[in-house]
C-alpha positions, 0 to 999 in steps of 0.5 A: 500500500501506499506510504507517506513518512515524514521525519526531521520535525522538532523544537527549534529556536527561532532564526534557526533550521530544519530539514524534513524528509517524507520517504515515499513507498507504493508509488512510482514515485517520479511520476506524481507531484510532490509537496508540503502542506501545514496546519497551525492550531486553530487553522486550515491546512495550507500550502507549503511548498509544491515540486512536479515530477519535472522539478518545478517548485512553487512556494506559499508567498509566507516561505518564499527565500526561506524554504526550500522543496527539493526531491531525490526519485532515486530514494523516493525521499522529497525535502524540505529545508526550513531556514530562519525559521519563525514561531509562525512556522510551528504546524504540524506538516504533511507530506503530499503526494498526487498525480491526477485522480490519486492523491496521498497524504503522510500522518505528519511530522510537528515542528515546533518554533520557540525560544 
């Protein structure tokens, strides 16, 4: 079946970094959209960071030149690196995965921003 499994989430002080992994299994993964939404306490869930099967990426404007989405499809891994990170940024992430009709989400992973 499919699997979604994020890692690399945490407390951390504000200004500093983070990388979070999602290790994708039952897909062919270098077909499907891959991307990173959060959901705050008390708010919807929302975009993050978007990256297609070609590599484009697309990033909420709140991320934009702090955050960065990349994938690796020999590991099936996507990443997001979290720089000058902000007590805003405290959500719980999730790692999506979609191509046309299907779309999978992971259990995600909490990161935490505070001094």
């Amino acid at each position: 079946q499919v699997q979604l499994v994020e890692s690399g989430g945490g407390l951390v002080q504000p200004g500093g970094s983070l990388r979070l992994s999602c290790a994708a299994s039952g897909i062919i993964f270098r077909f499907y959209a891959m991307g990173w939404y959060r959901q705050a306490p008390g708010k919807q869930r929302e975009l993050v960071a978007t990256i297609t099967s070609g590599g484009s990426t697309n990033y909420a404007d709140s991320v934009k030149g702090r955050f960065t989405i990349s994938r690796d499809n020999a590991k099936t891994t996507v990443y997001l690196q979290m720089n000058s990170l902000k007590p805003e940024d405290t959500a719980v992430y999730y790692c999506n995965a979609a191509l046309q009709a299907m779309d999978y989400w992971g259990k995600g992973t909490l990161v935490t921003v505070s001094s």
